[in-house]
DOSE-246938 format. One record per residue (C-alpha): residue in one letter; z, y negated, x negated; chain. Coordinates in steps of 0.001 Angstrom, whole numbers, plus 524288, in hexadecimal, padded with zeros to 5 digits. Layout:
BEGIN
residuo,Z,Y,X,cadena
A,Z,Y,X,A
...
END
This chain:
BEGIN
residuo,Z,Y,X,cadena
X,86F46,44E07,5711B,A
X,86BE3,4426F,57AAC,A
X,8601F,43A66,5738B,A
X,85F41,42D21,5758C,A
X,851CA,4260E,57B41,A
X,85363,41D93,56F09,A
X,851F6,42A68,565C6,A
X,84743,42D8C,56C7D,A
X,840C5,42204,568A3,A
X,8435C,421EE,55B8B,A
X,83F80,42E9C,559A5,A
X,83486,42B3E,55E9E,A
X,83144,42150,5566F,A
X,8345B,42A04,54A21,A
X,8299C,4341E,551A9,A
X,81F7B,42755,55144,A
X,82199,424B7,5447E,A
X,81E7A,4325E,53EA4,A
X,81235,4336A,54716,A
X,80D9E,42711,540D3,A
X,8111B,42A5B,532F4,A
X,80A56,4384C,53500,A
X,7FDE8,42FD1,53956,A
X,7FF49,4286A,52C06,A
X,7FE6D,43454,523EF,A
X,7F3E6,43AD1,52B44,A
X,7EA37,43095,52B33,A
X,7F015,42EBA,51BCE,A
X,7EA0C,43C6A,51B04,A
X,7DE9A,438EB,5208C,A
X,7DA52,430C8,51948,A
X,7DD50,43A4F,50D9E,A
X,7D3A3,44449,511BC,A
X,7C5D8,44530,51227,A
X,7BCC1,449A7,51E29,A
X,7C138,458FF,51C54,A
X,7CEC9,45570,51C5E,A
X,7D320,4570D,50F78,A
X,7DD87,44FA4,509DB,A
X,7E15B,4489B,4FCB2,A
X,7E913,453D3,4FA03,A
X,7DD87,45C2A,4F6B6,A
X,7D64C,45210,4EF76,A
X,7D8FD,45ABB,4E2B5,A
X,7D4BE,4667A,4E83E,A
X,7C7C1,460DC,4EC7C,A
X,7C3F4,45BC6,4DF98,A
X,7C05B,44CDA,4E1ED,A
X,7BC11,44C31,4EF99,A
X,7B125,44240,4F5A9,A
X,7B174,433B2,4F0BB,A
X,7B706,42F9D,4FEED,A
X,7C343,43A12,4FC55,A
X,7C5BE,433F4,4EF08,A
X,7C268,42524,4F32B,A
X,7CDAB,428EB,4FE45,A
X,7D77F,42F5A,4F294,A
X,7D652,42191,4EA32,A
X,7DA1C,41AE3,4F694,A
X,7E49C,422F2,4FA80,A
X,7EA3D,422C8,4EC1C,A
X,7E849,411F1,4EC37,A
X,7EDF3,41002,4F855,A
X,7FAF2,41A9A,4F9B2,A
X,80626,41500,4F75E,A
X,80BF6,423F2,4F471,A
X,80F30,42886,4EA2B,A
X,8139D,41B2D,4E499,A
X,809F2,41772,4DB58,A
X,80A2E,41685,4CDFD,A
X,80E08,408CD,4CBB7,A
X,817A1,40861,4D596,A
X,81DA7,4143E,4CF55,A
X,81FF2,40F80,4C2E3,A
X,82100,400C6,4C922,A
X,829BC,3FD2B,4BC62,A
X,82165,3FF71,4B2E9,A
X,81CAC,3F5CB,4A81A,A
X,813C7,3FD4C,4A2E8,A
X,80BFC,40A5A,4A5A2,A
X,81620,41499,4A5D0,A
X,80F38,41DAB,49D92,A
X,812E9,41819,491E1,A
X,8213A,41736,493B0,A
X,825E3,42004,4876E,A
X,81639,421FD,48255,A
X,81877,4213D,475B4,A
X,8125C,425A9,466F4,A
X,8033F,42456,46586,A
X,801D0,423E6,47395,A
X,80A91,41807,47571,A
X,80023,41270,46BEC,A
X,7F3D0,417FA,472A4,A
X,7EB31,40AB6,4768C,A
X,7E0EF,41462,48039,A
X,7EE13,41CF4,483BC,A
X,7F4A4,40FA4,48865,A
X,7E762,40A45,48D6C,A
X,7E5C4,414E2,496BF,A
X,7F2E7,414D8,49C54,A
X,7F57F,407F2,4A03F,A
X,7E6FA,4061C,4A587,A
X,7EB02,412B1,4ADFA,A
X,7F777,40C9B,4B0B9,A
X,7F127,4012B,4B4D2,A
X,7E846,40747,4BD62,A
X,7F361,40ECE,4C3DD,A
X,7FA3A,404C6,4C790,A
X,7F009,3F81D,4CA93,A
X,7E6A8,3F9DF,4D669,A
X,7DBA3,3F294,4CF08,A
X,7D0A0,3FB63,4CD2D,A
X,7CB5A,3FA08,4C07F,A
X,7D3B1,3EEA6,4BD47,A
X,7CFE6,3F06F,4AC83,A
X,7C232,3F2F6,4AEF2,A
X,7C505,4014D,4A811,A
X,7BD2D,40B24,4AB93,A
X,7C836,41769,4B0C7,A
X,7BC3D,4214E,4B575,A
X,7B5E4,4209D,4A6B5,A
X,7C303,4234C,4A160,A
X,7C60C,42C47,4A868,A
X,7BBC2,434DF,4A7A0,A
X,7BDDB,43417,4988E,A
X,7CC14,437B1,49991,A
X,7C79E,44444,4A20E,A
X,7BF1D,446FE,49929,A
X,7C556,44737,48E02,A
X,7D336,44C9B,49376,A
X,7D09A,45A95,491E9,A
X,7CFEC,45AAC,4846C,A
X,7DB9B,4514B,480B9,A
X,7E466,45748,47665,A
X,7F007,44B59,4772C,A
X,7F6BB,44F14,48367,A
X,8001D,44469,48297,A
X,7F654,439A7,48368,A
X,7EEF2,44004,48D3B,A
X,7F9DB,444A0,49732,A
X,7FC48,43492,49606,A
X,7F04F,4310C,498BB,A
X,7EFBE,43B22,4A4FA,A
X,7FBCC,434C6,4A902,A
X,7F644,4264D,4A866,A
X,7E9B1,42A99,4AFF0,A
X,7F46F,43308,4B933,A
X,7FC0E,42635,4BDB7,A
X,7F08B,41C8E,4BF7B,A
X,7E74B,42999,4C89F,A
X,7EAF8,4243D,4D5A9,A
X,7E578,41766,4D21D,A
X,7D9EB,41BDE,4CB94,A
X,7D359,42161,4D6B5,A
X,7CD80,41508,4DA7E,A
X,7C851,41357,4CC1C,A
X,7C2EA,421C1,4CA1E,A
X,7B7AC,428B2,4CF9B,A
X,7BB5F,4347E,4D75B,A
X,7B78C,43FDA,4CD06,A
X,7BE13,4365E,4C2D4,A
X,7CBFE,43459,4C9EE,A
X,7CBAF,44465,4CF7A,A
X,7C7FA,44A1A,4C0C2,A
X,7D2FF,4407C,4BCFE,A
X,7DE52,4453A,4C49F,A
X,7D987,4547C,4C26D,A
X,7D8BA,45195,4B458,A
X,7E79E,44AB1,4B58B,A
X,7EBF7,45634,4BEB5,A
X,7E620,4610E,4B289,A
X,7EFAB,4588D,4AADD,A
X,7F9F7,45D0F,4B146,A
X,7F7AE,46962,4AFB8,A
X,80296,471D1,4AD50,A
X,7F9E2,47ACE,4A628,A
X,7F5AE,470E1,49C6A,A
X,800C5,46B02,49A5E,A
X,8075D,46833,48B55,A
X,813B6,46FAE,488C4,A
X,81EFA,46871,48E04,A
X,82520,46C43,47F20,A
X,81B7E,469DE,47525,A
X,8169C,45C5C,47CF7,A
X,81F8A,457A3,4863C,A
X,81ABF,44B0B,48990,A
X,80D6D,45056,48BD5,A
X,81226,45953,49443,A
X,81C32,451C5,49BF3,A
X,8107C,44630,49DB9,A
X,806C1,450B3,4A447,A
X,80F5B,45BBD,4AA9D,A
X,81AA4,45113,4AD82,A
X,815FC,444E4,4B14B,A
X,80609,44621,4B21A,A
X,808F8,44F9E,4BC29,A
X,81303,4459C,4C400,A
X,80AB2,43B1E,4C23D,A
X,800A5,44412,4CB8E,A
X,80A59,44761,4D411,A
X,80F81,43A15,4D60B,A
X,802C6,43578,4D70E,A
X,7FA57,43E4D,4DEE7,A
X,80332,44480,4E9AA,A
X,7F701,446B6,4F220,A
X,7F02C,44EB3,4EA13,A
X,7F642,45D41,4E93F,A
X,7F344,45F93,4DC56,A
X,7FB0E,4536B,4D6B4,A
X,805E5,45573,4E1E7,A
X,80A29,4620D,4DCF1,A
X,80AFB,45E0C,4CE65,A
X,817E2,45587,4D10D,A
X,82061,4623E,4D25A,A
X,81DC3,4674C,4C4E4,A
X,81D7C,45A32,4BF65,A
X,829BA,4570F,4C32B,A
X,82F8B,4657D,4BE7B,A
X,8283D,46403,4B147,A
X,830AE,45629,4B00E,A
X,83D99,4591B,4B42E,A
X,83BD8,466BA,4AAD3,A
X,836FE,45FA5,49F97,A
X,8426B,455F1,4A035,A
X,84AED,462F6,49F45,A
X,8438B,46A28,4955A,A
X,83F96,45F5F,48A8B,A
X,84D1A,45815,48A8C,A
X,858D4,45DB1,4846B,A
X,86249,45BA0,490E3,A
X,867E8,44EE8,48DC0,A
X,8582C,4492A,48F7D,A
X,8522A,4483E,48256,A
X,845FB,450E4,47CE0,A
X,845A2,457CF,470CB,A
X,8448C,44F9A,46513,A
X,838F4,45262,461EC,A
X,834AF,44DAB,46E35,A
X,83877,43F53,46BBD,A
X,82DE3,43999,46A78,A
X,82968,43BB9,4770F,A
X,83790,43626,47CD7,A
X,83450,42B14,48508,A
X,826AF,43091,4874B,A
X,82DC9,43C76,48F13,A
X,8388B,4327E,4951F,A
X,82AC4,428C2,49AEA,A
X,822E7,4354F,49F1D,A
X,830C4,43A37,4A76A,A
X,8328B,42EC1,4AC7C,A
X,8274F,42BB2,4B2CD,A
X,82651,43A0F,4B8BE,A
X,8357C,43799,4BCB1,A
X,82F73,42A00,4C399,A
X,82422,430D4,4CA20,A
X,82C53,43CFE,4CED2,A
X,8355B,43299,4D593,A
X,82B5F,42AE2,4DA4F,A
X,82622,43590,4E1A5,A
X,82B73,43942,4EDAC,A
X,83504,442F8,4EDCD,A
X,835BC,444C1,4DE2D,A
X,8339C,452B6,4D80D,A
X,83CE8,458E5,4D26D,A
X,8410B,455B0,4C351,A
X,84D14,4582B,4C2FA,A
X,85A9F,4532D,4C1C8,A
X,85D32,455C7,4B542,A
X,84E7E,452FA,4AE48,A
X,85296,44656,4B422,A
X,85F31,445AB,4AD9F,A
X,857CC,44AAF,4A1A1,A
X,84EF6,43E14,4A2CB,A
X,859DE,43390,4A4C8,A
X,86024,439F6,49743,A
X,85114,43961,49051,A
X,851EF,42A99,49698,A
X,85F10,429D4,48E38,A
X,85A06,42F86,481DC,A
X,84D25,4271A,48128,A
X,857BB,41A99,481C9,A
X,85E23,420F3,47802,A
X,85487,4219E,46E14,A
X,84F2F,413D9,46E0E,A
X,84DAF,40CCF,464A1,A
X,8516F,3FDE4,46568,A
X,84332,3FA2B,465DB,A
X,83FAD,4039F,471AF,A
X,83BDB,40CCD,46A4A,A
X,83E6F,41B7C,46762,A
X,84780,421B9,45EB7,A
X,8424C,42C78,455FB,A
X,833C5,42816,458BB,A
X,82D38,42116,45137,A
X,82CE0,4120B,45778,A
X,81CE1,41247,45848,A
X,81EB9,41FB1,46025,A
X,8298A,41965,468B0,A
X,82572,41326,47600,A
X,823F2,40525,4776E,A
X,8330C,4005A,47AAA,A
X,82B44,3F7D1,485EE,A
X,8257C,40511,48C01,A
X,83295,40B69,489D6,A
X,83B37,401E5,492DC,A
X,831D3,4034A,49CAD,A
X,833B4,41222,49C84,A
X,84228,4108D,49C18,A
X,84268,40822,4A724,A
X,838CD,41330,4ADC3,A
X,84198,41D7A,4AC07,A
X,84E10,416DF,4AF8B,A
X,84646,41478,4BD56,A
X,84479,421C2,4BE9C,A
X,851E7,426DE,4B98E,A
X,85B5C,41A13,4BAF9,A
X,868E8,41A9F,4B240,A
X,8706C,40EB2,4AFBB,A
X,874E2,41445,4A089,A
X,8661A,41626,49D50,A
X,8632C,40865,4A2A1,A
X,86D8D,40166,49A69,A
X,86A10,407F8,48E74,A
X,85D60,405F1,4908E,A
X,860A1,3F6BF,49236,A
X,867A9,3F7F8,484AF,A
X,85D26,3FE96,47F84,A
X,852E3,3F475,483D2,A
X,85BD8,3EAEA,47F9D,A
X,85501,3E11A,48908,A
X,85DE5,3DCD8,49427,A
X,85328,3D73C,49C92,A
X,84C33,3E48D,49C6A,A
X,85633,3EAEF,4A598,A
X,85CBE,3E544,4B2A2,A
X,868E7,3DC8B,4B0BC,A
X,87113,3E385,4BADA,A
X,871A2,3EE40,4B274,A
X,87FEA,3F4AE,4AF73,A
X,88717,3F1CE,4A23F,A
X,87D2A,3F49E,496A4,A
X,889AF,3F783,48E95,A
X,88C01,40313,497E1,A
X,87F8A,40D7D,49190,A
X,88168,41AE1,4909B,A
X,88AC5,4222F,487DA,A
X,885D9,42BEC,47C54,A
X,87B59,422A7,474D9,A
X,87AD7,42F58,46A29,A
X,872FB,43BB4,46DA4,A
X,870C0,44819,4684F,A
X,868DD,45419,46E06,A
X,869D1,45FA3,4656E,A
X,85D6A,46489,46F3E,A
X,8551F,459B7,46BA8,A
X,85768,45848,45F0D,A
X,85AD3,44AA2,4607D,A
X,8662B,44054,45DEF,A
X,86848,43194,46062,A
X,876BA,42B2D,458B0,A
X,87A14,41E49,45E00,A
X,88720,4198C,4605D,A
X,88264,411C5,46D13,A
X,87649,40CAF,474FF,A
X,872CE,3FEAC,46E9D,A
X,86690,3FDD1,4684B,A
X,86E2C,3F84F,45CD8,A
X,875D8,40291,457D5,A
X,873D9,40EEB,44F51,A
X,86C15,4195C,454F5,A
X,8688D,425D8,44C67,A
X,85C8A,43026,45434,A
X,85B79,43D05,44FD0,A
X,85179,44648,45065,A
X,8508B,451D4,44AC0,A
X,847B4,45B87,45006,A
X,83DFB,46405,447BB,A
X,8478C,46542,43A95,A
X,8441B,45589,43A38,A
X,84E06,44B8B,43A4F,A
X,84A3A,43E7A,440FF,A
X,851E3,432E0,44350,A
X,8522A,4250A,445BB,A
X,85E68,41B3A,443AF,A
X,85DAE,40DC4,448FF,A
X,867BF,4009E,44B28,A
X,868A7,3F54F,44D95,A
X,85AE3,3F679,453D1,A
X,8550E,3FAC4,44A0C,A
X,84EC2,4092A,4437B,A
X,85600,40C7C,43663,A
X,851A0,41C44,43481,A
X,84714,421A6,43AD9,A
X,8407B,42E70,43644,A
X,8427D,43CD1,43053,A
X,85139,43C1B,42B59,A
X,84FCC,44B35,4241E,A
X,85503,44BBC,416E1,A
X,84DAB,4511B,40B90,A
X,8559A,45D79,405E9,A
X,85221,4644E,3F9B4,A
X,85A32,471D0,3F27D,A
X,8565E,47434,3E4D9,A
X,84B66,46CCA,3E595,A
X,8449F,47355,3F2DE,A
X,844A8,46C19,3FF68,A
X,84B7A,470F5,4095C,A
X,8445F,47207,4176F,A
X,849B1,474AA,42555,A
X,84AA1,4815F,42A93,A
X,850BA,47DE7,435B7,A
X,84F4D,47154,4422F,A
X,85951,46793,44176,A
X,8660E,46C5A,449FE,A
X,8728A,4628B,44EF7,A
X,87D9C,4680E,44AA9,A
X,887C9,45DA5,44DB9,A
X,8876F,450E7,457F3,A
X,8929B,4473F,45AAA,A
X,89305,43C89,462AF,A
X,89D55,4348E,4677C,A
X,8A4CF,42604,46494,A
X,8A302,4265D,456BA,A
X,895F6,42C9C,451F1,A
X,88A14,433C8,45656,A
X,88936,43FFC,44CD8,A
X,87D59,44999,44962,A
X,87D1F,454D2,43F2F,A
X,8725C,45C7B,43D8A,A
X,86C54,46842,436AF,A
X,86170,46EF2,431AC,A
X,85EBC,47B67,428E6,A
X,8586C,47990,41B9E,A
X,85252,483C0,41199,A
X,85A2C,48CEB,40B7B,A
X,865B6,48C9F,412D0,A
X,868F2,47D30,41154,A
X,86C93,47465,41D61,A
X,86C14,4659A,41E7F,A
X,87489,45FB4,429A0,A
X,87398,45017,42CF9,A
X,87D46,449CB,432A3,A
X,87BDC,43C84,43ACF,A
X,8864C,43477,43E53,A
X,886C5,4273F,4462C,A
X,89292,4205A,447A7,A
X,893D8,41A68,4539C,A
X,89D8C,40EC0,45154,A
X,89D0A,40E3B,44227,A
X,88CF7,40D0A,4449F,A
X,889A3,41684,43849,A
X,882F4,420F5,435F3,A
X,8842A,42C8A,42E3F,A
X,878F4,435E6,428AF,A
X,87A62,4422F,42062,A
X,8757B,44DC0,41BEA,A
X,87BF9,45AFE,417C2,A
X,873AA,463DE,40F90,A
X,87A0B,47208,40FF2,A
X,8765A,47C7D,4093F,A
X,879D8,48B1B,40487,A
X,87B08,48956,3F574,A
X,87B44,47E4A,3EC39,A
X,86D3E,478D4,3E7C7,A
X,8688F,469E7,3E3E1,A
X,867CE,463E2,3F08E,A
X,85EB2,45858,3F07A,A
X,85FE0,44FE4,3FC7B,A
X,85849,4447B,4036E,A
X,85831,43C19,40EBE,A
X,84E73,43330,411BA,A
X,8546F,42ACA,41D30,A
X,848D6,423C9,42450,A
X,84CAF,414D1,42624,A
X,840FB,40E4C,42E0B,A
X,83881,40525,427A7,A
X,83F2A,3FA7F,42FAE,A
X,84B27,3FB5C,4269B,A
X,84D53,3F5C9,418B2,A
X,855BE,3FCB3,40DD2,A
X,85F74,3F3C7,40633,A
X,865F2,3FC46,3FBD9,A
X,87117,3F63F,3F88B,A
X,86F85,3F41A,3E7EF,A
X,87C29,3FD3E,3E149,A
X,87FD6,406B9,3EBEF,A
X,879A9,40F05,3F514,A
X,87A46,40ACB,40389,A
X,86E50,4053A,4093C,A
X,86CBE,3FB4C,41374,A
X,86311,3FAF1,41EFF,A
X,85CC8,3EEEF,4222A,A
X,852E4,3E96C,42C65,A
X,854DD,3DBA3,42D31,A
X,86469,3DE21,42F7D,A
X,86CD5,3E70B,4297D,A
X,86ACC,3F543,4300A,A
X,871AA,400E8,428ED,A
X,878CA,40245,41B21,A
X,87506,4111B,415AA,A
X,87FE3,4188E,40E05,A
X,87C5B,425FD,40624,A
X,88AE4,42A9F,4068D,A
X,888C9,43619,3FDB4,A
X,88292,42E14,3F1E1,A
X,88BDC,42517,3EAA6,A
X,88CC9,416DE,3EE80,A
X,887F1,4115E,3E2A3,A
X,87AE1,41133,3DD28,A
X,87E3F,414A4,3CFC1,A
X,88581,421DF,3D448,A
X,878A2,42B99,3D473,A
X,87F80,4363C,3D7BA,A
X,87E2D,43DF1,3E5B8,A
X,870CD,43937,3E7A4,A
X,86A36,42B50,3EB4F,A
X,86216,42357,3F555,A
X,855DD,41C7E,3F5BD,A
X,85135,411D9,3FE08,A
X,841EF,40E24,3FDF6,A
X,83888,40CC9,4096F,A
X,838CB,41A74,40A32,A
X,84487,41A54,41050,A
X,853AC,41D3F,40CE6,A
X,8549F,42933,40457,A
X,861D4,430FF,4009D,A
X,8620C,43BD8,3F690,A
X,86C84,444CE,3F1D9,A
X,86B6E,44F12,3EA80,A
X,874B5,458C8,3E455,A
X,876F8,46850,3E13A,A
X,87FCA,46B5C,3EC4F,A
X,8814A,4778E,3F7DE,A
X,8822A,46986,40088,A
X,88010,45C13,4025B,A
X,8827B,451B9,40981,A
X,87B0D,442C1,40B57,A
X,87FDD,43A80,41558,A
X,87C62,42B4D,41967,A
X,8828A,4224A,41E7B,A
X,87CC9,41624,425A0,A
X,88430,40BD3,42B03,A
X,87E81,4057D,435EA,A
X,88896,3F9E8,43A14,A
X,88283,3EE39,439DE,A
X,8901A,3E51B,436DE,A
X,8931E,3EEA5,42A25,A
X,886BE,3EED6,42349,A
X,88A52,3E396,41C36,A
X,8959F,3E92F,41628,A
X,899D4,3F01E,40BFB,A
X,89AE9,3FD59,40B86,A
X,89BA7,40949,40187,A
X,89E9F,41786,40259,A
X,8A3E8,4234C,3F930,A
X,8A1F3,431BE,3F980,A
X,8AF52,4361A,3FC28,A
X,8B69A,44384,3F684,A
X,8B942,44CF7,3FED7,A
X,8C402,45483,3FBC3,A
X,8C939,4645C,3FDCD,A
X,8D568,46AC5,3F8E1,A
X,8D6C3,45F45,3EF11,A
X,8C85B,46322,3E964,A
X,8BC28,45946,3EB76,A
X,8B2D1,4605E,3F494,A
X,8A585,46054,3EE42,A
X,89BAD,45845,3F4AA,A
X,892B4,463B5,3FA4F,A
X,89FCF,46902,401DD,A
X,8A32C,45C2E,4075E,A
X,8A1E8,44B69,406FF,A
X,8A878,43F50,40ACE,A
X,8A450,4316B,40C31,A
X,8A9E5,423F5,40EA9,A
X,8A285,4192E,4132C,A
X,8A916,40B88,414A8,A
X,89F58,3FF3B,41833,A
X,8A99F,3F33B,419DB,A
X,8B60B,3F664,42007,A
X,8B151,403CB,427B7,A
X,8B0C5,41102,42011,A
X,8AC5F,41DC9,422D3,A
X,8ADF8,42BBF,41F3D,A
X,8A44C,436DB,41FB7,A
X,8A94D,44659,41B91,A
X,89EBA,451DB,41B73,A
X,8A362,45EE1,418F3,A
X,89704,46625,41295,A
X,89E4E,4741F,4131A,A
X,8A79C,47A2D,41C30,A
X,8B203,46E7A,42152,A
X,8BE4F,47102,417E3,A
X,8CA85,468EA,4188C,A
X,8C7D0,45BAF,40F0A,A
X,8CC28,44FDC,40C0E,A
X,8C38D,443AA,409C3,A
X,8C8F7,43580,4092C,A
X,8D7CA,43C49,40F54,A
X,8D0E1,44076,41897,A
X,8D309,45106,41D71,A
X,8C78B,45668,4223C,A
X,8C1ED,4619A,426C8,A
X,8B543,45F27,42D67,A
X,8A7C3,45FDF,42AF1,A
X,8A398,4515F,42CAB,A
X,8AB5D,444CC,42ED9,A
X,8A75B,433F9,42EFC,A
X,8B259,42C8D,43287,A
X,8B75A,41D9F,43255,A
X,8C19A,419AB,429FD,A
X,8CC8D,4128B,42F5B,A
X,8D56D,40728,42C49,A
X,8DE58,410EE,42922,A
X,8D79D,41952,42108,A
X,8D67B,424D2,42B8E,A
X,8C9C0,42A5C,42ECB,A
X,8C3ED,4289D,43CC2,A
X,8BB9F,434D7,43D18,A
X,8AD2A,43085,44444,A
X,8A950,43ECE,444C0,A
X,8ADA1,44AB6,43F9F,A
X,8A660,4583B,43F9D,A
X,8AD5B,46462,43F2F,A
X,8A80E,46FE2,43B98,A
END
C-alpha cells in the first residue's frame, strides 16, 4: 500500500501527542511519590507516611478532578443524599441529622472549617467509641456520611486522625464483620453494598479501596436478586425498610455509573430495581407517605421526591415518571414536555404470594380506593384509603372463640385465590386454627362500582357455639355516624367517606338476631355468634362518593336446593341496593351444589354481581371450585 506524505504527518502528530500525554502522567506520578519512589498506591501499606507524603495526598485529593467528586456526582441533589428514604427514629435523630449534613457540607464546600466545628475532636470520639457500637444501622450511616465527605477532610484532619479514619471505615467494610444480609438487610446492604462503593469510587489510588468495587458491586446486583420476589418487591416483613433499600441502591447504582467503566450488577438486579422503583409509587400514600408504615416512620414526602427524581436519573422510564407526576400531584415539579400523564402504566393492583403482600386499586390517582395487605407472621395488616385520605389502618384479625376457648393459629397466613382484571381486584386467604377449624377472608374491590367487600368464613369439623369478632381499625382521623334505626354506618372526615353495611345481621335495629355492631372510639366492632359446623360475616363498604347520599338497604336472601331452604352454615345470599344500583353476593360454605337464589342457578363457590335493568345478573367474579 502506497502511503501518502500527508499520512505521514498525521501520524506523526498522533506519535507527538502520546509522548506528551505520557510526560503528563509521569511527572503526575512524581509528584505522588516520595524520595524512595513510592507511590500513593502504597500509602495503606505504609501506615501513614511522613507529614510531606500526607500534606502531598490532601493536595492531590483537593485538586483531581478524577473521580468526579462528590458534589458533582450527585449535582441534583437538594439535600444530603443520605437521608433519601431514612426513615423511623433515625429520620428523627437531631445528632444523627447533625452529623450528616455537616459531613455533607464539608464534602462538598472547599471552606475549611466554614462552622467553626471541630472534625479532629469528633472524630477521635467516633473511633473511639465505634468498636463497641451495638446499633449497626445508625452506625453503618454514620460510616457512610464520614465515607462521602474523606476526600475533603484531609485538609481539616491531622495525619494519624484522617489515616486511623479511613482504616477504621475500610474495617467497616469488612466482609467478615458484616450483618447478615437476612436478619438486617439494610445494615448490611449500607456497609458491604454501598460503604464499600463509596471507597471504591472515592479512593481509586489506594489498592486497598480499589479492589473493594468488585465485590461491592456483586453484593448489589445479588442482593437485588435474592431479597426481591422477581417482580422487585422484598418480603413483607421487610417493608419498613422499602424506600430505605430503594435510596441506599440508588446511590450505589449512581456511583457504579459514575465510575468509569461500571462493574458489573447485572441486567436483571437492574430490572429488579426499576420494578422496586414501581412498587415504592405504588404504595404511597396521598401525603407522600408510606403505606403499611406508620406515617411518623414514613420518610419526609420532601426527601422522598428527591429520591425519586435520583433514581429515575439513574434508571430513566417515561411510565415511572408520569406516575410519579400523578403521584406528586404537582405539575411544576416535573418538566412540561413530558408525554400524556393520562398514558401511566397498566396493572395499578399487585399481589406477590412470595412477599406476602397485596395492593387493590382500580387505577393510579391518589383519589381513589386503595386496599394494602400484609400478612406475614399469622398477622393480618392493612390499610384502606380515598379520596386522600386513611380510613383502616392496623391488625384486621378477627377474634374466634369454640365453646368458649379461643382459637389460635397454627399455621402463617397462605393466598389461596387472586383475581384481577376490568372489574375487581380479588384476595382470599387462609389460615389453620385449633382443633381442626379454618378461617378464610375474602377481599374484594370493585373496580368500576368503587366498593369493597370483606368477609370471613369460619370452618370447622363439628358443630360447637361459634363466637365471632372483628374489630375493623378506622383511624382516628375518621368519625362514626350511626345512622339512628338500622344498622349501616357512615364514615365521615369533614365529607362523606364510606357507608358500612354488616350484611349478615338484619337491617333493623330492633331485629337482635345473628349478632350486632358497636361503634365507640374503639373502633367498629361486628359480632356474631351462633352454634353452627360454619359461619360466615361479611362487610360491605361502599366507597362512591356520588351514592353516599342515598338510600340504600339490603336483605339476607334464601338460598334454595331441591325445593328445600339450604341452612345458613351450608350456604348464603345477599342483596344490596343503594339508589338505583344493586348487588348480589352468593357463598357456598360446603361443597358447590346446584341452587337457586333470587332465579338464579348456581353452582359455584362464590359470586357478587350487578343487577341489570333487566333483572339479569352481570356476574363481577365468580370462583369455581
Amino acid at each position: 500500500m502506497t502511503v501518502t506524505k500527508g499520512e505521514k504527518v498525521k501520524r506523526g502528530r498522533k506519535h507527538k501527542h502520546k509522548k506528551k500525554r505520557g510526560h503528563r502522567d509521569a511527572r503526575r506520578n512524581a509528584e505522588l511519590s516520595d524520595s524512595n519512589g513510592r507511590s500513593m498506591h502504597n500509602f495503606a501499606a505504609t501506615a501513614m507516611g511522613t507529614d510531606d507524603e500526607y500534606r502531598q495526598w490532601a493536595t492531590h485529593l483537593r485538586r483531581r478532578k478524577s473521580p468526579e467528586s462528590i458534589n458533582k456526582l450527585y449535582r441534583r441533589a437538594e439535600r444530603p443524599p443520605l437521608t433519601w428514604g431514612l426513615s423511623g427514629e433515625l429520620a428523627l435523630d437531631p445528632v444523627l441529622q447533625t452529623l450528616i449534613r455537616r459531613l455533607w457540607t464539608a464534602a462538598i464546600t472547599r471552606d475549611d472549617n466554614s462552622d467553626g466545628w471541630d472534625i479532629e475532636e469528633e472524630v477521635q470520639e467516633w473511633l473511639a467509641t465505634e468498636s463497641g457500637r451495638q446499633d449497626t444501622l445508625r452506625r453503618a450511616y454514620e460510616s457512610l456520611a464520614w465515607a462521602y465527605a474523606l476526600p475533603r477532610l484531609a485538609s481539616r484532619l491531622t495525619r494519624e486522625a484522617w489515616w486511623n479514619l479511613l482504616g477504621g471505615l475500610l474495617q467497616q467494610g469488612n466482609e467478615a464483620a458484616m450483618p447478615n444480609r437476612e436478619s438486617d438487610p439494610m445494615s448490611a446492604q449500607l456497609l458491604a453494598g454501598e460503604l464499600r462503593m463509596v471507597l471504591s469510587q472515592q479512593f481509586p489510588e489506594l489498592k486497598d479501596c480499589k479492589s473493594l468495587r468488585r465485590t461491592a458491586s456483586q453484593f448489589v446486583g445479588d442482593s437485588l436478586l435474592d431479597l426481591l420476589d422477581g417482580q422487585g418487591l422484598p418480603h413483607g416483613r421487610y417493608l419498613p425498610i422499602l424506600r430505605p433499600l430503594l435510596a441506599c441502591w440508588t446511590r450505589c447504582l449512581w456511583i457504579n455509573r459514575h465510575v468509569g467503566k461500571p462493574a458489573a450488577v447485572g441486567n436483571n438486579a437492574r430490572v429488579q430495581y426499576e420494578w422496586l422503583r414501581r412498587h415504592v409509587l405504588r404504595m404511597t400514600r396521598a401525603d407522600g407517605s408510606q403505606v403499611l408504615v406508620a406515617a411518623s416512620e414514613s420518610s419526609d414526602a420532601s426527601v422522598y421526591r428527591d429520591l425519586i427524581k435520583a433514581s429515575l436519573s439513574v434508571a430513566p422510564d417515561d411510565d415511572d415518571r408520569r406516575l410519579a407526576k400523578v403521584m406528586f400531584s404537582n405539575p411544576r415539579f416535573w418538566p412540561d414536555d413530558l408525554p400524556n400523564t393520562r398514558k401511566l402504566p397498566e396493572e395499578p393492583a399487585f399481589e406477590s404470594e412470595w412477599s406476602e403482600v397485596a395492593v387493590l386499586q382500580p387505577d393510579w390517582s391518589p383519589l381513589s380506593p386503595q386496599l394494602s395487605i400484609r400478612f406475614t407472621d399469622r398477622s393480618l395488616q392493612a390499610e384502606l384509603s380515598t379520596l386522600s385520605t386513611t380510613l383502616i389502618q392496623g391488625d384486621w384479625t378477627p377474634r374466634l372463640t369454640v365453646d368458649g376457648n379461643q382459637l389460635t393459629p397454627q399455621s402463617d397466613w397462605e393466598s389461596v385465590c387472586w383475581v384481577s382484571d376490568d372489574d375487581v381486584d380479588y384476595l382470599e386467604l387462609e389460615i389453620e386454627l385449633d382443633h381442626g377449624w379454618k378461617l378464610q377472608r375474602q377481599f374484594l374491590l370493585a373496580r368500576e362500582d368503587l366498593f369493597l367487600f370483606v368477609a370471613d368464613a369460619i370452618v370447622g369439623p363439628h358443630e360447637a357455639v361459634v363466637e365471632y369478632e372483628q374489630t375493623v381499625p378506622f383511624t382516628s382521623a375518621t368519625t362514626f355516624q350511626p345512622a339512628e334505626e338500622s344498622r349501616e354506618v357512615l364514615i365521615t372526615n369533614k365529607k362523606r367517606l364510606a357507608i358500612v353495611l354488616p350484611l349478615a345481621l338484619p337491617e333493623w335495629k330492633v331485629d337482635p338476631r345473628f349478632g350486632e355492631i358497636e361503634t365507640g372510639a374503639g373502633g367498629y366492632v361486628l359480632r356474631h355468634r351462633a352454634q353452627q359446623s360454619r359461619l360466615y360475616a361479611p362487610l360491605f363498604m361502599d366507597l362512591h362518593p356520588q351514592r353516599l347520599r342515598k338510600t340504600l338497604t339490603w336483605r339476607q336472601l334464601t338460598v334454595g336446593e331441591n325445593l328445600n331452604i339450604v341452612p345458613r352454615q351450608s350456604a348464603v345470599g345477599y342483596r344490596v341496593q343503594v339508589g338505583g344500583e344493586q348487588w348480589l353476593v352468593y357463598r357456598s360454605l360446603t361443597a358447590p351444589k346446584n341452587r337457586t337464589l333470587l332465579g338464579q342457578n348456581l353452582a359455584t363457590e362464590f359470586l357478587v354481581g350487578r343487577f341489570l335493568e333487566d333483572g339479569t345478573v352481570e356476574k363481577l367474579i365468580e370462583i369455581e371450585p
